[in-house]
C-alpha positions, 0 to 999 in steps of 0.5 A: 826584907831584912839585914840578913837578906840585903847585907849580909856583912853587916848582918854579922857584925850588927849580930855580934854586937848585939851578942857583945851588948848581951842583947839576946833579946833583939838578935836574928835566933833563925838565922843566927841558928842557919849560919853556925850550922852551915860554918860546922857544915863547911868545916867538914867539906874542907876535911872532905875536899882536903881528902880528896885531892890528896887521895887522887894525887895518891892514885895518879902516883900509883896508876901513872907512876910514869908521869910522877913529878914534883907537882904531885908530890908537892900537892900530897905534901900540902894537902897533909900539912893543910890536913894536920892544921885542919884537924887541929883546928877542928878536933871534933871533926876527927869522929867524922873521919870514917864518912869524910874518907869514905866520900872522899875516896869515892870523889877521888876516884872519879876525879882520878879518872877524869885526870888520867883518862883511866877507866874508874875501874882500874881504881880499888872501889874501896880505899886501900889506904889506912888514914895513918898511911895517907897522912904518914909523911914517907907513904908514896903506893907504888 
């Protein structure tokens, strides 16, 4: 059993030094290959995850606009901030935006509803919102 598999940390920063060393010869290339396509991996869930939570809080604020409060607007406001940083971090990622919203959306709907308790289809089956709208600092649905 390897390094990878007993200590993961110090997999990494031994892999690291090799890289630093130029001793390509001697680094873990499988595993090496794993983990940097499971970190581009990561990076789309959080666009994902990021997404979600804000369209959720968007349909809360349209379907229950009762309950509407400071809470909810707040976390809409942290998920664009945290959503801006993201894509400027990771602008590739911006080519994935049509799946990432598409698969947020439906996540969100049926986060919604566990929520609010409002059957899933009292919610649009498809986003009614452009991404420029979502992420457009003023854009509350009423």
């Amino acid at each position: 059993m390897g390094l990878y598999e007993t200590d993961f940390y110090a997999w990494t920063q031994q892999q690291s030094q090799l890289l630093k060393d130029g001793q390509l010869n001697q680094i873990d290339i499988a595993n090496l290959i794993e983990e940097i396509e499971s970190m581009g991996k990561s990076e789309l869930r959080e666009l994902e995850n990021r997404l979600e939570i804000l369209f959720m809080h968007l349909l809360k604020w349209q379907f229950q606009p009762q309950y509407r409060g400071n809470s909810w607007r707040y976390s809409i406001e942290e998920q664009r901030a945290k959503l801006v940083e993201h894509l400027e971090d990771n602008p590739s990622l911006k080519h994935k935006l049509p799946q990432a919203l598409t698969r947020a959306y439906n996540h969100a709907i049926r986060s919604a509803a566990k929520e609010t308790n409002l059957a899933k289809k009292t919610f649009p089956p498809i986003c009614p919102w452009t991404f420029e709208q979502v992420m457009n600092e003023v854009f509350l649905p009423e």
